[in-house]
C-alpha beads as a LAMMPS data file, in Angstrom:
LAMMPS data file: protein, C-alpha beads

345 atoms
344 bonds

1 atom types
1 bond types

-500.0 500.0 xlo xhi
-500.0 500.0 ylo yhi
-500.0 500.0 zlo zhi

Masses

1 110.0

Atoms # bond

1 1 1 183.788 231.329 78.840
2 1 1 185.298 231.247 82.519
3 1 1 185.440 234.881 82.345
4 1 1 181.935 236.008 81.726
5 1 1 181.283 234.850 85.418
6 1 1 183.181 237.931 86.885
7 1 1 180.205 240.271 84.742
8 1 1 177.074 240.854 87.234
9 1 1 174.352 243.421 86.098
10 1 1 173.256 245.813 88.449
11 1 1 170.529 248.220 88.781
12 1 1 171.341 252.236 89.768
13 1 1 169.375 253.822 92.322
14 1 1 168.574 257.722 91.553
15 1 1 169.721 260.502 93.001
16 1 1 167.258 263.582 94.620
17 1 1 165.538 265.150 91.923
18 1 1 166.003 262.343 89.011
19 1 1 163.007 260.953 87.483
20 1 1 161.483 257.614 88.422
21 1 1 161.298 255.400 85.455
22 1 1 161.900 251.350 85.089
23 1 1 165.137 250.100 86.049
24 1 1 168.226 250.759 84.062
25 1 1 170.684 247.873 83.912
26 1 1 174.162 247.526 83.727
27 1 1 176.664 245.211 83.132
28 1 1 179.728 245.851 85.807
29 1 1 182.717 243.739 86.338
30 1 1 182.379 242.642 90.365
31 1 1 184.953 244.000 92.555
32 1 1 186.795 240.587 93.213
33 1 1 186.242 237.820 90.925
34 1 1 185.667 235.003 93.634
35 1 1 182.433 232.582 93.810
36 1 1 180.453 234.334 96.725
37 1 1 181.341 238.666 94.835
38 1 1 179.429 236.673 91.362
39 1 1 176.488 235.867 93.643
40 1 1 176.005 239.036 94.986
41 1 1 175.374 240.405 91.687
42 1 1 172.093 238.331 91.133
43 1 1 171.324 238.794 95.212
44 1 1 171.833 243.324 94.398
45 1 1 169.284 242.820 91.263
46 1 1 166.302 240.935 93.548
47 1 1 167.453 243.633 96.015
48 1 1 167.240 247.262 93.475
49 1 1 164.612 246.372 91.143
50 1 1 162.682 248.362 93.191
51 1 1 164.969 251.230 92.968
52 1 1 163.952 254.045 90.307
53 1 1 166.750 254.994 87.861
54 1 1 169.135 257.230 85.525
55 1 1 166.602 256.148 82.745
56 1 1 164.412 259.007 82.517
57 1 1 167.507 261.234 82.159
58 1 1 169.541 258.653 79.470
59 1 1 165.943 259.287 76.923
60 1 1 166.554 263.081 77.075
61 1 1 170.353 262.820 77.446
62 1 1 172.724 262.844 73.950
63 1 1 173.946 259.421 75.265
64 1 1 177.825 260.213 74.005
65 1 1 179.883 260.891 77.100
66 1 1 180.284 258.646 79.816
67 1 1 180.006 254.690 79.099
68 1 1 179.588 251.482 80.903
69 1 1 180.842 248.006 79.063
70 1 1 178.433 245.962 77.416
71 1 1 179.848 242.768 78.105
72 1 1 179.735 239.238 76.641
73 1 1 176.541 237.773 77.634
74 1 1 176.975 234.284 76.606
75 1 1 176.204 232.575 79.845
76 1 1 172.627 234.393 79.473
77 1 1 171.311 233.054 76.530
78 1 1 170.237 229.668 77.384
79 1 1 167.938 230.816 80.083
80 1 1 167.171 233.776 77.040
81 1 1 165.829 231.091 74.923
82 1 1 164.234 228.824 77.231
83 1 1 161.862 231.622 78.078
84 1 1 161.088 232.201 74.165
85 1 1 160.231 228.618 73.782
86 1 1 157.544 229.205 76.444
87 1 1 155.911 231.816 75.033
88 1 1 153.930 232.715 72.277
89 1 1 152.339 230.520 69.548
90 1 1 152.504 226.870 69.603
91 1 1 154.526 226.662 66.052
92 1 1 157.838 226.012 66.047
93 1 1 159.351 229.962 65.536
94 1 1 162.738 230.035 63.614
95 1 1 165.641 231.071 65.574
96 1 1 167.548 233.633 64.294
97 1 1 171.437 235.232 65.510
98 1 1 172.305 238.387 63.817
99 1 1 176.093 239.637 63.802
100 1 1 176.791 243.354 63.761
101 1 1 179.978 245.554 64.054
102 1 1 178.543 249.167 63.992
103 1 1 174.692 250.674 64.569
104 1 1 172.845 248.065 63.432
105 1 1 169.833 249.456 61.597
106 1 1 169.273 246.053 59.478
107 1 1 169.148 244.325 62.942
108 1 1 166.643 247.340 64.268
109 1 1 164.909 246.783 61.260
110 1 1 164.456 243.053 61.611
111 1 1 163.662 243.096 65.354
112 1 1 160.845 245.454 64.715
113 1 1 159.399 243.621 61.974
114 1 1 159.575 240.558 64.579
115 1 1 157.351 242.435 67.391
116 1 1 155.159 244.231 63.831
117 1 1 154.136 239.990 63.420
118 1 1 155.401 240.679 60.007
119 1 1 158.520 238.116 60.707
120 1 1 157.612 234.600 62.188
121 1 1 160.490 234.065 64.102
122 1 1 163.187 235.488 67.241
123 1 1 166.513 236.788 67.591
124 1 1 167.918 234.309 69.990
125 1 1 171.753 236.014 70.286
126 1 1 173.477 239.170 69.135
127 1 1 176.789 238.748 67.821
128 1 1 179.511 241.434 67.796
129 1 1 182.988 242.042 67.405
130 1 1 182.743 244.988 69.374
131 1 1 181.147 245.079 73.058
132 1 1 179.942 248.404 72.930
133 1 1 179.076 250.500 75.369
134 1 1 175.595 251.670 77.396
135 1 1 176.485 254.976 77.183
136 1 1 174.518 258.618 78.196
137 1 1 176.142 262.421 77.933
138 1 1 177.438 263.366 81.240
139 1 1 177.387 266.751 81.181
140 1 1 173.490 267.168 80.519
141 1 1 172.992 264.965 83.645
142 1 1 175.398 267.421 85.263
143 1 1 174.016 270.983 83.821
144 1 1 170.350 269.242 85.102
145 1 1 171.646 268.964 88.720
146 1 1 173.788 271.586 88.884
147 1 1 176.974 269.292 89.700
148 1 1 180.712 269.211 87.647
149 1 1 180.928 265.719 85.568
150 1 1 183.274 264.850 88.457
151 1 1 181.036 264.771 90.932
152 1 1 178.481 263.167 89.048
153 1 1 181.301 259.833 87.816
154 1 1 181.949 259.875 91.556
155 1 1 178.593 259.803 93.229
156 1 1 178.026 256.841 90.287
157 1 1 180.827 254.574 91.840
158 1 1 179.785 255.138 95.375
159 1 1 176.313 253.705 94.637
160 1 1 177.646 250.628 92.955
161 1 1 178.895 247.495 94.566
162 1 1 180.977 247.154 91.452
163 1 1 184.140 248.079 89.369
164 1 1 183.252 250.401 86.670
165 1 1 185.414 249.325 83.596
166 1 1 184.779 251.746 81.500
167 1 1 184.270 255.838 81.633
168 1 1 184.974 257.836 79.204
169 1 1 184.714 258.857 75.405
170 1 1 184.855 255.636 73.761
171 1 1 182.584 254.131 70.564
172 1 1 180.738 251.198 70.981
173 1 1 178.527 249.297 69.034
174 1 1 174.913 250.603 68.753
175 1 1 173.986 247.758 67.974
176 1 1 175.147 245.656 70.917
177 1 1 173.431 248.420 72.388
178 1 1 170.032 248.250 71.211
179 1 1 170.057 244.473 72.380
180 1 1 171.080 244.700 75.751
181 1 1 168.324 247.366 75.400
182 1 1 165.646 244.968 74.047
183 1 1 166.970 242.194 76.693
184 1 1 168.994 240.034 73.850
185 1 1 171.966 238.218 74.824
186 1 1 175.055 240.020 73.294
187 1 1 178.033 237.606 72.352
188 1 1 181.578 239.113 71.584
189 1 1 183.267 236.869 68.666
190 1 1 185.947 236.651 67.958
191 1 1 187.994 236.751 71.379
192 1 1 189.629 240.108 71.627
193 1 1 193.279 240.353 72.534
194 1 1 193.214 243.463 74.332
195 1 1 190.712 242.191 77.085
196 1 1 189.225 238.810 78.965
197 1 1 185.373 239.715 76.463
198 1 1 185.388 237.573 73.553
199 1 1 185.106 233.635 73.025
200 1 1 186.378 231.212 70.213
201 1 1 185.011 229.894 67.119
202 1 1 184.241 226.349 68.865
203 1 1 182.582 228.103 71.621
204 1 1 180.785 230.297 69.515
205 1 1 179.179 227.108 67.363
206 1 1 178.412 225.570 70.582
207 1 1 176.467 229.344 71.820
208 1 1 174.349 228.846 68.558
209 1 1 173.456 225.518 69.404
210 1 1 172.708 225.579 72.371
211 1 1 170.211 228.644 71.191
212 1 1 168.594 226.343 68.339
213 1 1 169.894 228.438 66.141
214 1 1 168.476 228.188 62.267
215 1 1 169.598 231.030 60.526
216 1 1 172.452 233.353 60.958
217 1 1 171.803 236.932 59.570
218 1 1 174.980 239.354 58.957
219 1 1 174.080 242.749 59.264
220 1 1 176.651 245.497 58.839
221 1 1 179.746 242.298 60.186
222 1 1 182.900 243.461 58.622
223 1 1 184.807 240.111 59.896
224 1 1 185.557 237.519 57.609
225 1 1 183.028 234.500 58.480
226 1 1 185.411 231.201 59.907
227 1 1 185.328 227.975 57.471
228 1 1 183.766 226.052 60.502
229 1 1 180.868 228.214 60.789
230 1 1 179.940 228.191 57.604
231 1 1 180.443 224.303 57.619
232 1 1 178.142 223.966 60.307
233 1 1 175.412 226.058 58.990
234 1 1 174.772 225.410 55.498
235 1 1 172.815 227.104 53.488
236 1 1 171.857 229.001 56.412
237 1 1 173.709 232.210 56.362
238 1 1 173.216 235.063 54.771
239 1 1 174.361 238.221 54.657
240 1 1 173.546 241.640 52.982
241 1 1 176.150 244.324 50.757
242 1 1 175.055 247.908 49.853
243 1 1 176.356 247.447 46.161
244 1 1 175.100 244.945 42.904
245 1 1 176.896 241.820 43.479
246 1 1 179.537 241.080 41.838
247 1 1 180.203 244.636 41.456
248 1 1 182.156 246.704 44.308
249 1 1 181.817 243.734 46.369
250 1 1 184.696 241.577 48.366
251 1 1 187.380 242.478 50.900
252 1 1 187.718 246.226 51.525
253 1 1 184.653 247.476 50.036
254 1 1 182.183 248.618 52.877
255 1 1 180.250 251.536 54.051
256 1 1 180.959 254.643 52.163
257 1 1 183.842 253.062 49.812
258 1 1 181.235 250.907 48.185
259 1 1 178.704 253.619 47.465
260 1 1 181.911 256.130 46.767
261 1 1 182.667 253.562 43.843
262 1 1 179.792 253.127 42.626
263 1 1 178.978 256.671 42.184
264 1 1 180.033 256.631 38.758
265 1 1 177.209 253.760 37.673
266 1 1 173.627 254.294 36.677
267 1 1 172.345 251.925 39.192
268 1 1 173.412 250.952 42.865
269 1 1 171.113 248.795 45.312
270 1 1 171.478 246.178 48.332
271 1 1 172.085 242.611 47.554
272 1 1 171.419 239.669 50.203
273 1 1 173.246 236.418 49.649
274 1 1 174.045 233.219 50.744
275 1 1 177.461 232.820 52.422
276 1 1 180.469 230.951 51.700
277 1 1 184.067 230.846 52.590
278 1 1 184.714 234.238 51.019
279 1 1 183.780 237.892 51.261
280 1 1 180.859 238.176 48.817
281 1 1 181.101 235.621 46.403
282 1 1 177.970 233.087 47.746
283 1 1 174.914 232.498 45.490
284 1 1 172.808 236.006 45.534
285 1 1 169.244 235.086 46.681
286 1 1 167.672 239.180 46.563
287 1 1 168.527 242.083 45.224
288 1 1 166.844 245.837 44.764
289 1 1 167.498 248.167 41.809
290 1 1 168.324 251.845 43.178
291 1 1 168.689 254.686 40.378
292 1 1 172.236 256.461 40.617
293 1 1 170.385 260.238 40.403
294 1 1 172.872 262.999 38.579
295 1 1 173.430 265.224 41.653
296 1 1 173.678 262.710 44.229
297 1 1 176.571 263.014 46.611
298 1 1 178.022 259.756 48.146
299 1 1 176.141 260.092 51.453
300 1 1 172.749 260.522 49.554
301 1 1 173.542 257.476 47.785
302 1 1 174.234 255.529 50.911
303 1 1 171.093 256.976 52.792
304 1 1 168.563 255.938 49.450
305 1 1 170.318 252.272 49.217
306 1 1 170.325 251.880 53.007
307 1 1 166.462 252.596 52.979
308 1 1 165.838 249.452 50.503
309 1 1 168.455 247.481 52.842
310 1 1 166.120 247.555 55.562
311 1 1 163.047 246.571 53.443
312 1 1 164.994 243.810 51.307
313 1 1 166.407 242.289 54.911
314 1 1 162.908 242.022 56.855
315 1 1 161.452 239.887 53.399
316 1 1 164.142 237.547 52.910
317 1 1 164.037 237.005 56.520
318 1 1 160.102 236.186 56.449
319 1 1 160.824 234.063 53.763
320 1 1 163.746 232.318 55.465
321 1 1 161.550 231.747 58.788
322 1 1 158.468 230.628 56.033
323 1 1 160.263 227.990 54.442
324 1 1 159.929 229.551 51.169
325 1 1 163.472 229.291 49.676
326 1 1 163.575 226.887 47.107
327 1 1 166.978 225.590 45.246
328 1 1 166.833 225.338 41.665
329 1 1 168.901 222.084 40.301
330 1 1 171.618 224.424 39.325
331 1 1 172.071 225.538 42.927
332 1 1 170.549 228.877 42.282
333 1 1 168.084 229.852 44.916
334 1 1 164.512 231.532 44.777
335 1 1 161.970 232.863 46.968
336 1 1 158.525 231.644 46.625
337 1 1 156.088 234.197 46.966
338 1 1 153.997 234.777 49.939
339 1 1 150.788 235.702 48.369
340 1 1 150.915 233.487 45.337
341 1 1 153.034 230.162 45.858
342 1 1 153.499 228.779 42.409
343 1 1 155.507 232.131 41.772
344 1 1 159.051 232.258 42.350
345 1 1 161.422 234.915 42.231

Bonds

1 1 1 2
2 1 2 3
3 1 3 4
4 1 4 5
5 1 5 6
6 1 6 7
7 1 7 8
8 1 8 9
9 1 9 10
10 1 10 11
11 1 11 12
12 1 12 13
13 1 13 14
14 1 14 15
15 1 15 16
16 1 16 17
17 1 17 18
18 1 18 19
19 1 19 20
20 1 20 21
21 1 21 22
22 1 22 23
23 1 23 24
24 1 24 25
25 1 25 26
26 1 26 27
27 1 27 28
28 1 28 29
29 1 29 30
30 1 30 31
31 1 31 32
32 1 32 33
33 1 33 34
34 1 34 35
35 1 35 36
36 1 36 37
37 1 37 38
38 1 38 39
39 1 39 40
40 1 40 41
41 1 41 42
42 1 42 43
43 1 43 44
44 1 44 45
45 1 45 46
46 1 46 47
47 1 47 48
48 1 48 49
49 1 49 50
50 1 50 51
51 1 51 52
52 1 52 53
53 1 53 54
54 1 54 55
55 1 55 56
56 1 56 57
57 1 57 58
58 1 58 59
59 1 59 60
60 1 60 61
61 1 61 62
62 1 62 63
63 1 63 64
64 1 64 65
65 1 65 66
66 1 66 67
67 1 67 68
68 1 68 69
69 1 69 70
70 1 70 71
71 1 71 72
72 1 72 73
73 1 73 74
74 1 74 75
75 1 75 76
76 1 76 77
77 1 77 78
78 1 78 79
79 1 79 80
80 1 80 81
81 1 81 82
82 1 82 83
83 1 83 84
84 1 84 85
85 1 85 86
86 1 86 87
87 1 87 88
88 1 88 89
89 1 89 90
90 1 90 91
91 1 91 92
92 1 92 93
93 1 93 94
94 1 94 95
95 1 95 96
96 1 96 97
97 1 97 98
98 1 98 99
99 1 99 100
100 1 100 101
101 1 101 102
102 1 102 103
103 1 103 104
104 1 104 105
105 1 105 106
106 1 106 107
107 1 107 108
108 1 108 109
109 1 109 110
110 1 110 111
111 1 111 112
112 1 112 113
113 1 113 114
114 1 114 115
115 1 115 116
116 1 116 117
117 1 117 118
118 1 118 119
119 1 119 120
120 1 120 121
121 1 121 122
122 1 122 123
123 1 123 124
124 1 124 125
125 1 125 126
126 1 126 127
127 1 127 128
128 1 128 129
129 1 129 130
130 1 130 131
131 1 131 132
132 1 132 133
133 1 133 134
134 1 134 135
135 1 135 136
136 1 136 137
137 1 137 138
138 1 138 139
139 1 139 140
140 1 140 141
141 1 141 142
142 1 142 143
143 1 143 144
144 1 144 145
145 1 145 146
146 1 146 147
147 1 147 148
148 1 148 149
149 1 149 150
150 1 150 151
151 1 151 152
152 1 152 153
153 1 153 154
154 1 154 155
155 1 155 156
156 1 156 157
157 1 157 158
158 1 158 159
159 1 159 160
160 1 160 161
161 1 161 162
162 1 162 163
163 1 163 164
164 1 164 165
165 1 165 166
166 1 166 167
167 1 167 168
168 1 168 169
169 1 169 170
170 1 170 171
171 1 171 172
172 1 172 173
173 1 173 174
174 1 174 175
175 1 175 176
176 1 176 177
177 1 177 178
178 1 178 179
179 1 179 180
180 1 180 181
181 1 181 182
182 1 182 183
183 1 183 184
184 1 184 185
185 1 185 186
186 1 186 187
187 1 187 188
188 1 188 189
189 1 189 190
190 1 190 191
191 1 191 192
192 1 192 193
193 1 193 194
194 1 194 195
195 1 195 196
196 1 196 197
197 1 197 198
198 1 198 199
199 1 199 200
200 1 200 201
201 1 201 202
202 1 202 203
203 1 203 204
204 1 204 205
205 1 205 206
206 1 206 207
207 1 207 208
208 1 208 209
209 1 209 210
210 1 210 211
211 1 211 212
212 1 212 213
213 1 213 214
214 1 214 215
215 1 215 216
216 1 216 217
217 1 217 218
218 1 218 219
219 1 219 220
220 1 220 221
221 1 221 222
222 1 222 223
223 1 223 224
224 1 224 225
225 1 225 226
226 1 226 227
227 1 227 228
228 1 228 229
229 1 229 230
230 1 230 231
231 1 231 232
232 1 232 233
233 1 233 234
234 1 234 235
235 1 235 236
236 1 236 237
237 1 237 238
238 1 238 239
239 1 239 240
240 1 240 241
241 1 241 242
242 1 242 243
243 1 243 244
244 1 244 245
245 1 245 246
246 1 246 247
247 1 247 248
248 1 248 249
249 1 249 250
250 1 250 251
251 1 251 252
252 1 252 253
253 1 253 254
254 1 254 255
255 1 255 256
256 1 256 257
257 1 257 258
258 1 258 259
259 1 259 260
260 1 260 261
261 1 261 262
262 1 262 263
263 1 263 264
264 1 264 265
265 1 265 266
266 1 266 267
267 1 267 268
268 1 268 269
269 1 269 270
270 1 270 271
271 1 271 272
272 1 272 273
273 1 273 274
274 1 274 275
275 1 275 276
276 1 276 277
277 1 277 278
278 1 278 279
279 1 279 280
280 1 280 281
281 1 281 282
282 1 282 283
283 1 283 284
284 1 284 285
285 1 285 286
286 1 286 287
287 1 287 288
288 1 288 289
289 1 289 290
290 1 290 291
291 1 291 292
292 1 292 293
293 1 293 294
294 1 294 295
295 1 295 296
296 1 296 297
297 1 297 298
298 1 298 299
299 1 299 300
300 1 300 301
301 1 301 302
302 1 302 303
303 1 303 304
304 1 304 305
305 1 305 306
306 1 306 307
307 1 307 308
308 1 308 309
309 1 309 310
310 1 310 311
311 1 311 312
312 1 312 313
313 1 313 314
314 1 314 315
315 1 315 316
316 1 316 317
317 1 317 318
318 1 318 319
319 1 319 320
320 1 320 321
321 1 321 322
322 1 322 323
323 1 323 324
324 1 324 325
325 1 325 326
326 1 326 327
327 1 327 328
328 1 328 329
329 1 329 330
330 1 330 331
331 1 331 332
332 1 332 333
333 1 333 334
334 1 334 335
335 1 335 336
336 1 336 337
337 1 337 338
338 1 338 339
339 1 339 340
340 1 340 341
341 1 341 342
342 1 342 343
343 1 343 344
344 1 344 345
């Protein structure tokens, strides 16, 4: 956790001729890691915000070339969720932390059904095991003012009281991305080797309590979920695989393997289930029938069953921040409907 003090976010000023938009921020590591450089950081926000930005180029840009870290923010979410208490209704919202390792459209999904009103609760913390990166192409800024992509890196470290740490083609998470883009905390678990980003499995129970977590969604996490976590949160995670559980389903089947194997079936579809101390194997709570169709390739498959992902995901999560899971003696659970609550499903 010591670490995440040497990250300061910092806002670019524009050079002649880019569009003024809102600010664009960006998490730097400061140039010297003592007490009075992690100050500055907050003291150059107050002091840019006024500053227009690279934003209006990033929206038209192809966002692929040139990347900035998107580093562990796990020193902002307490302040993150002190401001969603404080706003809003006056009923208690669930608290939700999503864990991602790729794009992240289930996440997307969720978070817009959470501003649509159609989920009644808040993503307190994203959770990746991949930083990611805030990324946009730099040779269209380049070709747009007539500069080489040298020039343009360059003039981007002179106007930043900051290290940049990293530049370059690189993948990142999208969906770590999208977060930092929607202002939500971005965790990296578990602690990477191959840098300072990252923090433990205690410190990561202790990030989700301190948030109030109440439900922890995995969307697209490819890690295998630590005995303590799933201790601590019973009944409370859940997680959602593009194939029919039990079929296709446990340690190496992901992505495109899943949907290449089940190719051969009649029927595919997204199941969401309740998490235990192995891959796939916790009790199922939804699932969604999609037709196997004679000429489908692999990646129409995957598109069609990724579709229903994103509308299974943002019900069981209503019904998860409703209260309307109900365990059967037999340790089966059920969803009571919305509309008509003496109906289960």
């Amino acid at each position: 956790m010591e670490a995440l003090a040497s990250s300061i976010r910092i806002i670019l000023s524009s050079p002649p001729g880019f569009m003024e938009s809102s600010p664009k921020c960006l998490v730097l590591r400061s140039a010297s890691r003592d007490a009075s450089s992690s100050c500055l950081g907050l003291k150059q926000r107050q002091t840019l915000k006024k500053t227009s930005s690279f934003n209006g180029v990033l929206q038209k840009a192809d966002r692929k070339n040139l990347g900035f870290e998107c580093r562990c923010d796990a020193s902002e979410t307490e302040n993150y969720v002190e401001m969603k208490k404080t706003s809003g209704s006056s009923a208690r919202r669930k608290r939700l932390a999503v864990f991602v390792s790729g794009g992240g459209s289930n996440f997307r999904s969720i978070h817009e059904a959470i501003k649509g009103k159609l989920v009644h609760g808040d993503i307190s913390v994203l959770v990746t095991d991949k930083p990611g990166l805030h990324s946009f192409h730099v040779l269209t800024v380049a070709s747009m003012m007539k500069k080489s992509s040298s020039e343009i890196v360059e003039y981007i470290s002179s106007q930043l009281l900051g290290e940049i740490i990293a530049v370059g083609i690189k993948v990142g998470c999208g969906g770590a991305e999208y977060a930092r883009d929607n202002q939500i905390p971005v965790v990296v678990y578990p602690h990477l080797k191959s840098s300072s980003d990252g923090v433990s499995t205690s410190d990561l129970i202790a990030i989700l309590r301190k948030c109030e977590v109440d439900f922890i969604l995995l969307a697209g996490f490819l890690k295998l979920i630590p005995v303590e976590l799933v201790r601590e949160y019973p009944k409370s995670i859940v997680n959602i695989h593009p194939s029919l559980l039990p079929a296709f389903g446990g340690k190496g089947f992901y992505g495109l393997k899943v949907h290449k194997a089940n190719s051969t079936c009649r029927y595919s579809g997204p199941t969401i289930h309740f998490v235990d101390e192995n891959y796939d194997t916790g009790r199922t709570l939804a699932q969604r029938v999609v037709p196997v169709l004679a000429d489908d390739s692999v990646e129409d498959l995957a598109a069609r069953v990724l579709e229903q992902e994103h509308k299974l995901y943002v019900e069981v999560v209503s019904a998860l921040c409703d209260d309307r899971i109900v365990w059967r003696e037999d340790g089966v659970p059920l969803i009571r409907s919305k509309e008509n609550p003496e109906k289960l499903y």
